[in-house]
N, C-alpha and C positions, 0 to 999 in steps of 0.2 A: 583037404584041409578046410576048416570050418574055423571062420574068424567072429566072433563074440562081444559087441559091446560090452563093455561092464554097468550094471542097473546102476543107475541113480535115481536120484528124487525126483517123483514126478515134476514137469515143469508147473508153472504156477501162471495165469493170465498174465501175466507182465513179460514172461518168458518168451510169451506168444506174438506180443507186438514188439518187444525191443527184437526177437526175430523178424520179422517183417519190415521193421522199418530199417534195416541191415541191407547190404549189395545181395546176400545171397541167393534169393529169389527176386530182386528186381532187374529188368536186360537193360545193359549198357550203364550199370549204377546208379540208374535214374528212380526217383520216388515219383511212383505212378499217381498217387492221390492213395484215398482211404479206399476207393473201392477196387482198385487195382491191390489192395494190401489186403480186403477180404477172400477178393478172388486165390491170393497165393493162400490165405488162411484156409479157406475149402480145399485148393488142393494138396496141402500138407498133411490136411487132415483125414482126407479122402486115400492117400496114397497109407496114411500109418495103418486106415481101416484094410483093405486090401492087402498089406504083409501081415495084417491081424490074424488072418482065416486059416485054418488049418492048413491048406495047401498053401499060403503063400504066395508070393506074387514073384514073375519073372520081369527082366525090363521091358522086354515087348509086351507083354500085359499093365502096365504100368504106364507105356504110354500108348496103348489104346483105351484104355480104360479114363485116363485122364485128360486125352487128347491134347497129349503137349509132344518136342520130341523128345529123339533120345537124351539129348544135352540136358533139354530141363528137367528131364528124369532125375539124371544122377544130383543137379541142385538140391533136388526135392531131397534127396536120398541125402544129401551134405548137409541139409537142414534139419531132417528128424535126428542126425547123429549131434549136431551143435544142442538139439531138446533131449539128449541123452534117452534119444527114444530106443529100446531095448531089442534090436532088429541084429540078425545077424545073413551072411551069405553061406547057403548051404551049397558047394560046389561038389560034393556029392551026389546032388540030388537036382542036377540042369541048372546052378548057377540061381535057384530061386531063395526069395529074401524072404527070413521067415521072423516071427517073433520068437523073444527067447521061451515064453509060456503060451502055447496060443490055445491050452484049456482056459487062458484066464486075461482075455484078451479088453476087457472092457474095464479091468481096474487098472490099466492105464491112461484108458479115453476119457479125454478132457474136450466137452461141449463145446460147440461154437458159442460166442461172446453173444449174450441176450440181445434180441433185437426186438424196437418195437413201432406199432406202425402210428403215421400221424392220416390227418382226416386227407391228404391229398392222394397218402399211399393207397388209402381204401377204396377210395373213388376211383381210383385210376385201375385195382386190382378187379373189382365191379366190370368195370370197363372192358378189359381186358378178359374176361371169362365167357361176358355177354356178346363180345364182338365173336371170339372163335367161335363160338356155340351155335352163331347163325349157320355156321355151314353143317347141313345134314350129316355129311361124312366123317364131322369130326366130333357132332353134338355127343355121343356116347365116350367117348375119349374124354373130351373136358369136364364132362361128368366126374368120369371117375378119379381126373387128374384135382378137380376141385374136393373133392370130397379128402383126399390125402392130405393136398396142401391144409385145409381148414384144421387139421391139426397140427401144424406149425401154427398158423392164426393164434389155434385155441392159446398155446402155449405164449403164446405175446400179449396175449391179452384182446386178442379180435377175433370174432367170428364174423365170417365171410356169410353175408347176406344167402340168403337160401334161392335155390331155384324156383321151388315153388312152396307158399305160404301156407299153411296148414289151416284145417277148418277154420274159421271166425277170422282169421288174421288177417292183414292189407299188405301188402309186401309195402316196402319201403319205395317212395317213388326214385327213379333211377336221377342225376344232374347231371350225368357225363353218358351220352347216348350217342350212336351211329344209325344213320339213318339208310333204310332198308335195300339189299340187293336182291334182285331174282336169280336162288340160288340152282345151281342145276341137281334135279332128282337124284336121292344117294338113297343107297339098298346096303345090307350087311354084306351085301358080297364086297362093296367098295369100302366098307373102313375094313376089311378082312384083308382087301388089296394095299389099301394104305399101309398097315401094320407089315404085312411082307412088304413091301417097300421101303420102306422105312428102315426096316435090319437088312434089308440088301444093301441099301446103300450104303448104310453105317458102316459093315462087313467087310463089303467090299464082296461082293457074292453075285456071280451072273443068275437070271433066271431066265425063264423059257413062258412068253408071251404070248396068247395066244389074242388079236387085234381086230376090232373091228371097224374097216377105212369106211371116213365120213359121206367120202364121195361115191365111191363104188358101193358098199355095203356086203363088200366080203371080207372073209377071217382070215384072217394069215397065222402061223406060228413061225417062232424066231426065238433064237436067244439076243436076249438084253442086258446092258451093263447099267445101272439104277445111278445117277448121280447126285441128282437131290428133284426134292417135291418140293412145290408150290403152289399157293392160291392164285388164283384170278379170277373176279367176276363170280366169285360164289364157284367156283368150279374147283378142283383138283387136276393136281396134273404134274407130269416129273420131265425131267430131262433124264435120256437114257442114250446109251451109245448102242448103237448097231453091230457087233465086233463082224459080221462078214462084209460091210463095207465101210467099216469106221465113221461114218456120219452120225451128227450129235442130232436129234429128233426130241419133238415133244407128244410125249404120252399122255390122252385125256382119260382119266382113271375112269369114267365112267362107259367108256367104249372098252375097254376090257373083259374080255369073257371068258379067260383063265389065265393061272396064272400060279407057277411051281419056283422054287427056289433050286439052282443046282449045285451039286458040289463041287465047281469053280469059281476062283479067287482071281479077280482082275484090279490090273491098274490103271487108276483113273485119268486123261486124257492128260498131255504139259497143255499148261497154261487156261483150261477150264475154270470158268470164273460166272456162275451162277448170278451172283449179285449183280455182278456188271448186266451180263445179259439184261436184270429185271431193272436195270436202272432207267433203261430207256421209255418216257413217259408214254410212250402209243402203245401198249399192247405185248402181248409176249408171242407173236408172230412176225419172223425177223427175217428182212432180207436185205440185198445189198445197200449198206448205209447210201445216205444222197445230202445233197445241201438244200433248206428250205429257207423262201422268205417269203410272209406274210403279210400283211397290212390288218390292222385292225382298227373299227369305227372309233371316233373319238368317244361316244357315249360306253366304248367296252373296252376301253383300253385298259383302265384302271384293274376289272377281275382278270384281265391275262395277266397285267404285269404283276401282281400281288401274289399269285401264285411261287408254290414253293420248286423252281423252276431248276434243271441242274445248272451247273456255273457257266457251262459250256455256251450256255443258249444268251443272244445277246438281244437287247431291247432300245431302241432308238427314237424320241419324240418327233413325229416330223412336223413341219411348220403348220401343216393344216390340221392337226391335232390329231390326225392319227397313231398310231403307234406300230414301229416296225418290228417285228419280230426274227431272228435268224438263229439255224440252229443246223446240226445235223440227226439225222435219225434212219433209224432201220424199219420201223414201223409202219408202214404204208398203207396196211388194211384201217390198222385204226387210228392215222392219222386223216388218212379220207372222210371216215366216220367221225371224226371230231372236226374236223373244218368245215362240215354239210352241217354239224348243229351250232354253228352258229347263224347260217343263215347268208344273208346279207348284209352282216357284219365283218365279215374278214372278207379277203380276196390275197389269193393264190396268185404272187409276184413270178417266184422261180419253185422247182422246173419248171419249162412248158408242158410235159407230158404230163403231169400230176395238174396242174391248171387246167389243160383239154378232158383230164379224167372227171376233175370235176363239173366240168361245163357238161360234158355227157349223162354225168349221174342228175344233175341240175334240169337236163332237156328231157331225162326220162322218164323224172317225178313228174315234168310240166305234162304231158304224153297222158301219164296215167291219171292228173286227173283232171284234165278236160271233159267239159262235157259234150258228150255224147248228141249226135244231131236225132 
């Protein structure tokens, strides 16, 4: 059985907000703002493009493609039928949504609502190109992802500052800058790893690793489950599961030394949470959380406490003007490493074993540079 919208008149811009601004695409009947209305606006429009294609789109393509679930699928799908968008279910043919003409799939599409940029969006987009690009690994990536977007720019009326300025010209001086990290050395083989990485994870696709450990300096191979990449420190690096002994590990993309994609499909860990993990301010080398409390000089109390600190972490004026600091964290290697540059500005209250750690790292720098009789 194959059931057949009947064509009506394309919808008109008006159709497309007084959609949006409706329960049907918002959760719990709440109005997100304007840009929670663009976002349903992309993917209404993103889902009519994909039943557009000659094949069609099924629901599980539909919500991987769109990364929402099954629920908000079918909204979406209750929403092009409210824009009398012309889509019908072929249950013939595995249940996929197809268009009624899909030789002639673009004298239906109706543009996203013009947008255009102000002088904060530019600087910040500037910003933003300039910052990814420092990293080796990804400089050919942003490259190419900049040059696409500048024809969205074109189309609004802005072109995106050039990378580099043509004979006679001065590029434009930068007002929104970051200032410099020593990034670790990337080769073609590592944005070749990124990009397989990258669809592994998305996929959901185990691959087969071939590793080289920091300490020892031998290769191991193994298969890996990919769960997402990150930066740190100018470095690349993913969180991956080990499925022979299920422990979550972090992968430094540049100790890599090969590296296949397999045809297995895993699922990802309960309760994995990436973000969280990177939340914590020391470092992305994580072991058993502990409780910290610090003191800090009065002349340095002010650049701790100004910092954008998580909520978690608590700050106490004490009468001698120092400032107390308490928190918890997992970070240990570079929490060590950040309480040593301060100096003789903070001092290590609680644990005592991190207090003796640093009194030893403290007696071993004094050690090394004595002089010599």
């Amino acid at each position: 059985m194959v059931n057949i919208l009947e064509p009506k008149a394309r919808p008109c811009e008006e159709d497309w907000f007084y959609l949006l601004s409706s329960t049907t695409l918002i959760e719990n009947n709440l109005l997100l703002g304007v840009g929670a209305m663009y976002h349903s606006l992309i993917q209404v429009l993103t889902a009519a493009k994909l039943i557009g294609r000659i094949s069609g789109a099924t629901i599980s393509e539909l919500e991987e493609k769109l990364g929402i679930s099954r629920r908000s699928v079918y909204r979406i799908l209750d929403a092009l039928e409210e824009l009398r968008y012309p889509y019908f279910k072929d249950e013939e043919h595995g249940n996929r949504y197809r268009l009624q003409d899909p030789g002639r799939p673009t004298s239906w599409w109706l543009p996203l609502p013009s947008v255009s940029f102000d002088l904060e969006d530019r600087v910040l987009l500037d910003f933003l190109f300039e910052s990814a690009a420092r990293d080796p690994a990804l400089s050919q990536t942003v490259r190419k992802l900049r040059e696409k977007l500048s024809l969205v720019g074109a189309a609004a009326g802005y072109a995106f500052a050039p990378k580099k300025s043509g004979a006679g010209e001065t590029k434009p001086a930068a007002v929104l800058l970051k200032s410099s990290v020593a990034s670790k050395a990337s080769s073609p083989t590592v944005e070749q790893y990124f990009k397989i990485l990258i669809e592994a994870a998305t996929q959901r696709h185990t691959c087969e690793v071939s590793y080289e450990s920091r300490e020892s300096g031998d290769v191991k191979t193994y298969p890996i489950n990919p769960l997402a990449l990150f930066e740190s420190e100018g470095g690349l690096y993913c969180y991956v599961v080990v499925p022979r002994h299920g422990s979550i590990i972090i992968l430094a993309l540049e100790r890599i030394r090969e590296l296949k994609t397999l045809d297995l499909v895993f699922t990802p860990p309960t309760g994995f949470d990436a973000e969280k993990r990177l939340a914590d301010p020391f470092g992305i080398v994580q072991e058993e959380s502990f409780s910290v409390l610090l003191y800090f000089s009065e002349e340095q109390a002010p650049y701790v406490r100004d910092r954008a600190w998580p909520d978690s972490y608590c700050f106490e004026e004490l009468t001698n003007g120092k400032l107390s600091m308490s928190f918890e964290t997992a970070g240990f290697f570079g929490l060590k490493r950040w309480i040593l540059s301060w100096g003789v500005d903070v001092e290590v209250v609680k644990p005592e074993w991190l207090r003796k750690s640093v009194i030893e790292e403290i007696q071993g720098v004094s050690e090394l540079y004595q002089t010599k009789e």
